[in-house]
N, C-alpha and C positions, 0 to 999 in steps of 0.2 A: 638214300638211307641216312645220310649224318644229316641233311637238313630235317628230318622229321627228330632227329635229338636233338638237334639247337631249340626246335621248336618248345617243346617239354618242360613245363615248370620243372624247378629243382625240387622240392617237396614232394612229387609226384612219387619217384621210383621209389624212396622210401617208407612213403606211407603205402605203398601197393606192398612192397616186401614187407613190411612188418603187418600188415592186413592180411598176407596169406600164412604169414607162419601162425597169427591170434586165432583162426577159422582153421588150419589144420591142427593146430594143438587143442585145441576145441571137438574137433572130428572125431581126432584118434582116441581122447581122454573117453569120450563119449561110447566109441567104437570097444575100445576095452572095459568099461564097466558095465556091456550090452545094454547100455540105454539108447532113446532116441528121442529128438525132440519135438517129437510126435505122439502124445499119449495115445495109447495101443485101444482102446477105444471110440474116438478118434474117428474112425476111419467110418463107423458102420452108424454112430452117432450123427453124426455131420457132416463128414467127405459124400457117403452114399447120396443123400438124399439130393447135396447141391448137384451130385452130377445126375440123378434121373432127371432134375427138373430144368437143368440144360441140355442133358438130350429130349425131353420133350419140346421145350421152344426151338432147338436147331430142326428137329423134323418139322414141325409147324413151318417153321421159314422155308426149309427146303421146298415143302408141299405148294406153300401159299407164299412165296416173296414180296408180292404186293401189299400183304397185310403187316408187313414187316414183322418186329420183335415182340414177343408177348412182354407184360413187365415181369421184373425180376419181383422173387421174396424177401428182403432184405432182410426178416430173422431166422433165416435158415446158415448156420454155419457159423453164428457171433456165439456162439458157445450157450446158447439159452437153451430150452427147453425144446423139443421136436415132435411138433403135436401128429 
């Protein structure tokens, strides 16, 4: 156990400590003014559709492995428009 601390840059544990206090003061700040850093639209906009269209290619791969991955959409979820 002390040789995996000699190992360990010195800069390390403080920028982890002060990286977790910046991300829970963040949290909490966030947690008590009920926001999230997820617009509440979000979800049904662009989360839904990215995941039906990878549950569709993961059954396709399940079904058919050989034919491998279909291709991905690549503007589904960049915040555009969702025809």
């Amino acid at each position: 156990m002390k040789n995996m601390f000699k190992k360990t840059p010195p800069l390390i544990v403080p920028y982890t400590i002060a990286f977790a206090l910046l991300a829970g003061t963040m949290f909490v700040c966030l947690a008590m003014a009920d926001k999230s850093f997820v617009w509440f639209k979000d979800g049904m906009a662009q989360h839904f559709p990215i995941l039906t269209q990878l549950r569709s290619m993961l059954e396709h791969f399940i079904s058919n492995p050989s034919s491998g991955f279909t291709h991905w959409d690549w503007s589904l979820g960049l915040g555009g428009p969702t025809n």
